[in-house]
BAFI-3210 file (N, C-alpha, C; in Angstrom, 3 decimals, decimal comma, padded with zeros to 6 digits):
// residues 172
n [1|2|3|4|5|6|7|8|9|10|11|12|13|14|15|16|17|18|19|20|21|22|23|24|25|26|27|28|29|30|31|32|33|34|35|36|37|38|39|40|41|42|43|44|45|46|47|48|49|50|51|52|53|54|55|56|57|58|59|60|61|62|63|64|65|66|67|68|69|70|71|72|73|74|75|76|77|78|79|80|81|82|83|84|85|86|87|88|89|90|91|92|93|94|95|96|97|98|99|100|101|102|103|104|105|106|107|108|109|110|111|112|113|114|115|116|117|118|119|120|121|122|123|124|125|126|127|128|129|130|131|132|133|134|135|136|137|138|139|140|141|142|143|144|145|146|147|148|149|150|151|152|153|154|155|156|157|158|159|160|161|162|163|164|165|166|167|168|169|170|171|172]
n.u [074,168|075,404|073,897|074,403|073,954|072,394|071,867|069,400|067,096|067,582|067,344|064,670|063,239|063,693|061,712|059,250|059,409|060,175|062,979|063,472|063,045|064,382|066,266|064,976|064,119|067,151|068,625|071,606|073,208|075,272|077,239|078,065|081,557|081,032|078,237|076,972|078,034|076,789|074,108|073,806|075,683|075,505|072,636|072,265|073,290|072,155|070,003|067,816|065,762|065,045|067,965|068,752|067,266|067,940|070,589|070,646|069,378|071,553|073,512|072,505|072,080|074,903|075,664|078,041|080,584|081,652|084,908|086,156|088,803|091,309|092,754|091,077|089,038|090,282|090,488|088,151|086,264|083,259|080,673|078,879|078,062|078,169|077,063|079,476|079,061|077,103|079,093|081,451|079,201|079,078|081,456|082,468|080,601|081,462|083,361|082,367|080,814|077,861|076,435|074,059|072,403|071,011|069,565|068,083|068,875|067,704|070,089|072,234|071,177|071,535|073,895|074,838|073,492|074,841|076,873|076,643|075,522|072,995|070,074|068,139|065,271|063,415|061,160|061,204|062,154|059,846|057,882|058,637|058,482|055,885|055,544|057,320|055,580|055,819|054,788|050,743|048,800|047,514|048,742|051,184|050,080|049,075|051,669|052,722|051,056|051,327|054,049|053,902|052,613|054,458|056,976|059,244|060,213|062,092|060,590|058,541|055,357|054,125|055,582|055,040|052,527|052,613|053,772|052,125|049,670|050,426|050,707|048,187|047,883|050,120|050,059|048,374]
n.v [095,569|099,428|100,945|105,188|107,887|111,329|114,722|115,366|113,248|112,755|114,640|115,549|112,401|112,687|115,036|114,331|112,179|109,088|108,315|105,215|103,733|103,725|101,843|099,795|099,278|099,266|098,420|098,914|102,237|104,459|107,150|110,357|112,139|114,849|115,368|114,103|116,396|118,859|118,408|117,509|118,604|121,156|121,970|121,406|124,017|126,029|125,436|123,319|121,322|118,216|117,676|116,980|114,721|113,341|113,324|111,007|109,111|108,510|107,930|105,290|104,018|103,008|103,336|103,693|106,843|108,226|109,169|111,338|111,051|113,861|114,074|112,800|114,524|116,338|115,789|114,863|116,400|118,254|118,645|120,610|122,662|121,949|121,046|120,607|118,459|116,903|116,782|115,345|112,601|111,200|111,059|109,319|107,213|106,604|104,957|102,435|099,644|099,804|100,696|103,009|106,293|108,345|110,979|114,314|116,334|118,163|119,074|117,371|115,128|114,857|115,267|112,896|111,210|111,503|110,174|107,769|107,117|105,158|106,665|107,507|109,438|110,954|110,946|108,824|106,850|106,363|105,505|103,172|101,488|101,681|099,981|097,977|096,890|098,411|100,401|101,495|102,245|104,178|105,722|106,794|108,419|110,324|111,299|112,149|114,319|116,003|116,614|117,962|119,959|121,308|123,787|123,685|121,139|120,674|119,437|119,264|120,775|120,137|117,229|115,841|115,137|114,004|111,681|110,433|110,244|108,329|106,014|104,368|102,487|101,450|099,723|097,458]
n.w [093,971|094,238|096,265|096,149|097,734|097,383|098,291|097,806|097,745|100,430|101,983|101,552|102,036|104,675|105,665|105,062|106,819|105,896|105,583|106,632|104,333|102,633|103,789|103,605|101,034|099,711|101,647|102,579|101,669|100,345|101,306|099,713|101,816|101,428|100,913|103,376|104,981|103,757|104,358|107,166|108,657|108,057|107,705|110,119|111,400|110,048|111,797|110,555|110,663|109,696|109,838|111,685|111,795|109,777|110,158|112,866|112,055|110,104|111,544|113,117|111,515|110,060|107,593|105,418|105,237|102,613|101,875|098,867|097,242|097,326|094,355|092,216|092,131|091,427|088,321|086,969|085,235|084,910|082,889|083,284|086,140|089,175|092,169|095,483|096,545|094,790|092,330|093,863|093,984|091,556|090,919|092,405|091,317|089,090|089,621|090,486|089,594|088,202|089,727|091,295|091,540|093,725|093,301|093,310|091,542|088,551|087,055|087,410|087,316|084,473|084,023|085,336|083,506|081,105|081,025|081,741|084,043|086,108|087,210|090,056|091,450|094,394|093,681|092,576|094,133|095,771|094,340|093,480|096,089|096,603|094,311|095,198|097,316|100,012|100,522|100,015|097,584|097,987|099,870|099,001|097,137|098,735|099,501|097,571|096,718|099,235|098,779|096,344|097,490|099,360|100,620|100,662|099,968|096,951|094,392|091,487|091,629|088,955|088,294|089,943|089,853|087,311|088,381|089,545|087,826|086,670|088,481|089,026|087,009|087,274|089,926|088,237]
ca.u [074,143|075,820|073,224|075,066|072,763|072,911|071,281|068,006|066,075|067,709|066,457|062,587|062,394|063,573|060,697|058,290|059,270|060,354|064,060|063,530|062,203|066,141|066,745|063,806|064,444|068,805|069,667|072,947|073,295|076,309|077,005|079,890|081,545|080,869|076,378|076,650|078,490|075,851|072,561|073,912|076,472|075,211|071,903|072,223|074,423|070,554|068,414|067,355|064,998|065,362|069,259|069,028|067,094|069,378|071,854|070,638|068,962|072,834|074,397|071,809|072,199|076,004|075,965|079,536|080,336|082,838|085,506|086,769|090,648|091,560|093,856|090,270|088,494|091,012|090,852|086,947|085,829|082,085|080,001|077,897|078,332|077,843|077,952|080,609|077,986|077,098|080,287|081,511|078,820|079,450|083,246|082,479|079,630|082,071|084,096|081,800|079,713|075,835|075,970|072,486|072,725|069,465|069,503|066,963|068,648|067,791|071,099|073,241|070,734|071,647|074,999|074,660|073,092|075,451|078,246|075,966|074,993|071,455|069,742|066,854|064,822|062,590|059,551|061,233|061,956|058,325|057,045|059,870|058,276|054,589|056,056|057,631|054,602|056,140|053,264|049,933|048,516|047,017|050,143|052,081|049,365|049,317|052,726|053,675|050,162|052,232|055,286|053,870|052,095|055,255|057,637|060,388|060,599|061,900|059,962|057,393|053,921|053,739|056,262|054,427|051,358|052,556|053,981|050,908|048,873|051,005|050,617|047,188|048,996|051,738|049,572|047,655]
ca.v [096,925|099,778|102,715|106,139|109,076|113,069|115,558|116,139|112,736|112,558|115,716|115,049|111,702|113,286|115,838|113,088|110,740|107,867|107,300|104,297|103,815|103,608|100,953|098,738|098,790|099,013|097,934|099,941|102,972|105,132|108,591|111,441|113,043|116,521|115,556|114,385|118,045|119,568|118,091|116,919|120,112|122,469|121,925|122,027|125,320|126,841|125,112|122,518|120,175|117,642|117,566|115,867|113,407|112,606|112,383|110,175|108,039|107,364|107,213|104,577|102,700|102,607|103,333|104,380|108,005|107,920|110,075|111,074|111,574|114,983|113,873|111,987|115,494|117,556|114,619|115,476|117,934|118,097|119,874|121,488|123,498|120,857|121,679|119,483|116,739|115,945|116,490|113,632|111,529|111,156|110,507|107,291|106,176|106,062|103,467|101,771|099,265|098,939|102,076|103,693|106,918|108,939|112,291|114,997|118,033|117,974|118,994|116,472|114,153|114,747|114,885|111,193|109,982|111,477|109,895|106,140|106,135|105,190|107,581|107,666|110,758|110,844|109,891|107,386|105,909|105,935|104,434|101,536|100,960|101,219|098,417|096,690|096,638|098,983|101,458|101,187|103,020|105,958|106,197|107,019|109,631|111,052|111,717|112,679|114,995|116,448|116,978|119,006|121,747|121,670|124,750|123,155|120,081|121,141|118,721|120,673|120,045|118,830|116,278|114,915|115,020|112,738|110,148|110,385|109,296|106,596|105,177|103,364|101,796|100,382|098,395|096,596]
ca.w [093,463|094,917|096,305|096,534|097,819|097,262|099,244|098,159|098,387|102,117|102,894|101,079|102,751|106,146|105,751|104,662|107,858|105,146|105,672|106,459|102,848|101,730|104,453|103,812|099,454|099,755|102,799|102,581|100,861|100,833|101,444|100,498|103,008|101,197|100,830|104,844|105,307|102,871|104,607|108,364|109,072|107,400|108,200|111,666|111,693|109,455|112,064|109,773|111,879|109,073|109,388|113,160|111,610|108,731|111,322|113,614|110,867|109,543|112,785|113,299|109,594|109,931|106,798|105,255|104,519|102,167|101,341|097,932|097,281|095,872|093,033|091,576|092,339|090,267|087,127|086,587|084,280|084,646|081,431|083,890|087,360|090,228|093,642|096,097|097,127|093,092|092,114|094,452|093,877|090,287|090,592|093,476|090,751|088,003|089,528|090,804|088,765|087,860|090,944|091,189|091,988|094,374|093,311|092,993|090,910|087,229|086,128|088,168|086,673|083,464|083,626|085,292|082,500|080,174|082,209|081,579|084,961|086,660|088,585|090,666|092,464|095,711|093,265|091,755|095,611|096,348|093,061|093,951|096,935|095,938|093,640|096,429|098,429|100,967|100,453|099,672|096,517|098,544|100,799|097,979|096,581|100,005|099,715|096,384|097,353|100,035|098,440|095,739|097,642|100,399|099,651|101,846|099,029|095,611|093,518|090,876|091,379|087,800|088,493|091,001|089,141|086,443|088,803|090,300|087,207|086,034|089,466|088,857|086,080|087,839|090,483|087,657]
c.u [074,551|074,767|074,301|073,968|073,486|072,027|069,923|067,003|066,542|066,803|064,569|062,077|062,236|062,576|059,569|058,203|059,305|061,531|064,503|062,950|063,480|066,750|066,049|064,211|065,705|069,548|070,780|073,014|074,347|076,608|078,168|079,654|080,981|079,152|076,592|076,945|077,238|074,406|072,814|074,656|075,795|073,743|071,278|072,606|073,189|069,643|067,740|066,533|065,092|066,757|069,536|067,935|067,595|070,320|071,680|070,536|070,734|073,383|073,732|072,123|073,131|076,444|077,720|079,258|081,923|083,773|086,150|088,057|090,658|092,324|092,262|089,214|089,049|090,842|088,915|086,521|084,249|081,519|078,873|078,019|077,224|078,431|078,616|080,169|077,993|077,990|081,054|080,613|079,053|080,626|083,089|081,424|080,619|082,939|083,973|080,636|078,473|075,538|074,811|072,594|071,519|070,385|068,481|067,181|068,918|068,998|072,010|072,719|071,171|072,943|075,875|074,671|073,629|076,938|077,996|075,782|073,866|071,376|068,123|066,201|064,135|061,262|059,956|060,876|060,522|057,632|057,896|059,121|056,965|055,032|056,053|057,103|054,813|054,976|052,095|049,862|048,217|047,849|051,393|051,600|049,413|050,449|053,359|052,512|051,136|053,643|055,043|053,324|053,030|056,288|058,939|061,186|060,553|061,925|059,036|056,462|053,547|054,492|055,390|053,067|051,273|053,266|052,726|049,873|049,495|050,880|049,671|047,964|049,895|051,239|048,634|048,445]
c.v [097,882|100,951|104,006|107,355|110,383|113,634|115,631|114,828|112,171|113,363|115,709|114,038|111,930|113,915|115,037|112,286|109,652|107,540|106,424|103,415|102,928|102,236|099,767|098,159|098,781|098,614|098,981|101,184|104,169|106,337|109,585|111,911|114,265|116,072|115,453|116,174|118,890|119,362|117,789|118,253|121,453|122,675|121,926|123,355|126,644|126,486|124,541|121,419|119,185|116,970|117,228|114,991|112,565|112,295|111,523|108,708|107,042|107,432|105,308|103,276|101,800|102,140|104,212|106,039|108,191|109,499|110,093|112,073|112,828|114,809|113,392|113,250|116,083|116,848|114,565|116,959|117,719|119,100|120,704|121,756|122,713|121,391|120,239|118,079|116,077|115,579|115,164|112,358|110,750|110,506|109,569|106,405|105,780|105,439|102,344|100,688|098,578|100,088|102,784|105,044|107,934|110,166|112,622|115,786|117,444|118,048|118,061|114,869|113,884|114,663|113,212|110,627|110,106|110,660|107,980|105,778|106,301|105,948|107,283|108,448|110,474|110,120|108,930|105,874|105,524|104,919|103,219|100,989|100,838|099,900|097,157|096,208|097,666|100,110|101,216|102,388|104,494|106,493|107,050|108,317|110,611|111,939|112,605|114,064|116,490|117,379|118,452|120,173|122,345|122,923|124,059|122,066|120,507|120,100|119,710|119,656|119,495|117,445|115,213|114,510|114,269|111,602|110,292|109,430|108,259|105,742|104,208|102,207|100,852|099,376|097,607|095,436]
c.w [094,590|094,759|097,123|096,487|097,802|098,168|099,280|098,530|099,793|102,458|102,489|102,115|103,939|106,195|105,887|105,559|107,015|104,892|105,207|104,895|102,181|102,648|103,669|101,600|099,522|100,370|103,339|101,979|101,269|100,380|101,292|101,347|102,831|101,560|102,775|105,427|104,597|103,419|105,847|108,924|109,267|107,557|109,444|112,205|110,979|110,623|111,633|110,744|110,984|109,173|110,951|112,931|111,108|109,539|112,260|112,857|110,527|110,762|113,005|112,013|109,784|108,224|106,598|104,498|104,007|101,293|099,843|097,246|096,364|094,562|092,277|091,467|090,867|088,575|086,463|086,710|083,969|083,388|081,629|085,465|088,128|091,528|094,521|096,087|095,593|092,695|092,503|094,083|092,468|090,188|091,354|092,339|089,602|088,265|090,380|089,814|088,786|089,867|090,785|092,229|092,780|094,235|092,852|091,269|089,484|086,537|086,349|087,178|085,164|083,067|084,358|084,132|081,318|080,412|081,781|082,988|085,287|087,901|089,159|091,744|093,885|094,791|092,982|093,274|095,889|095,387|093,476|094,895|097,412|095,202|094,682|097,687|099,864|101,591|099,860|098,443|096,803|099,470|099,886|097,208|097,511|099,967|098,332|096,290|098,300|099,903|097,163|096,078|099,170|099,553|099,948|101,163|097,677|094,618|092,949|091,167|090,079|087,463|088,947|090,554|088,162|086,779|089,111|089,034|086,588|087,272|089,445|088,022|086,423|088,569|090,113|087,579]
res [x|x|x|x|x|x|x|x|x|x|x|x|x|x|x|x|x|x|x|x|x|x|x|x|x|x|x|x|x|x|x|x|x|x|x|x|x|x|x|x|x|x|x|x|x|x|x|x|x|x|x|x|x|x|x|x|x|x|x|x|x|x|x|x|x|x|x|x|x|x|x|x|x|x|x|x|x|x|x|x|x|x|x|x|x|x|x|x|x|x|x|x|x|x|x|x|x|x|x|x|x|x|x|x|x|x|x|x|x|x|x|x|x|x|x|x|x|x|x|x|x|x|x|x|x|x|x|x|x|x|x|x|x|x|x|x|x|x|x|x|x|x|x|x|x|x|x|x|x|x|x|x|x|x|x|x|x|x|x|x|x|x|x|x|x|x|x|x|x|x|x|x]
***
């Protein structure tokens, strides 16, 4: 399976110190050039203390940051206002197959899944890896805890509040 990431659960797990989260469940996971510019650039040029971790993190991975050709740019017509990073990620998932795509933003999400492809958020990552033993049950509450009363991470606190109670659930 091919993982392709967007901006926001880089920048969550960077905040979070869990990265390595994306190493440890994908191994690989690959990155447009526009999201690295959008969360590694551009984040350094705000002062982003997050966005010299993301960058070291993928210097470190060696993960690929892949570019995507303008002629394949101009040839998608999205049905909803995507900024560069989504935009791209979308057009490398659709010709790519059984691609799983980590994004946060609700609308990107949706025009994934109108598209037929799989997505998965920052909670979803954590519940994966509660699954996959990576975290313990209260490491995972801790965090999704965390995330909802941070301003800095745009997850809603009721998001997080109903992974949160399906979580018992899951490690029966």
């Amino acid at each position: 399976m091919t993982v392709l990431a967007n901006a926001g659960p880089l920048i969550a797990l960077a905040k979070l110190n869990r990265l390595g989260l994306l190493s440890d469940l994908y191994r690989v996971v690959q990155v447009p050039r526009s999201v690295y510019h959008e969360v590694v650039e551009q984040g350094l040029a705000r002062g982003a203390t997050d966005a010299g971790t993301i960058r070291l993190f993928l210097d470190r991975s060696g993960w690929p940051i892949l570019e995507v050709p303008e002629p394949t740019i101009r040839g998608y017509d999205p049905l909803v206002v995507l900024d560069p990073g989504e935009r791209d990620l979308l057009i490398l998932a659709q010709s790519i197959p059984e691609a799983l795509l980590l994004i946060d933003d609700e609308i990107a999400r949706g025009e994934a899944r109108r598209l037929g492809l799989a997505v998965r958020g920052t909670l979803g990552i954590l519940a994966q890896a509660r699954r996959a033993g990576l975290l313990t049950l209260q490491e995972v509450e801790l965090l999704l805890l965390e995330i909802a009363t941070r301003r800095d991470i745009w997850i809603s606190e009721k998001l997080c509040q109903d992974v949160l109670a399906k979580l018992p659930e899951e490690s029966t």
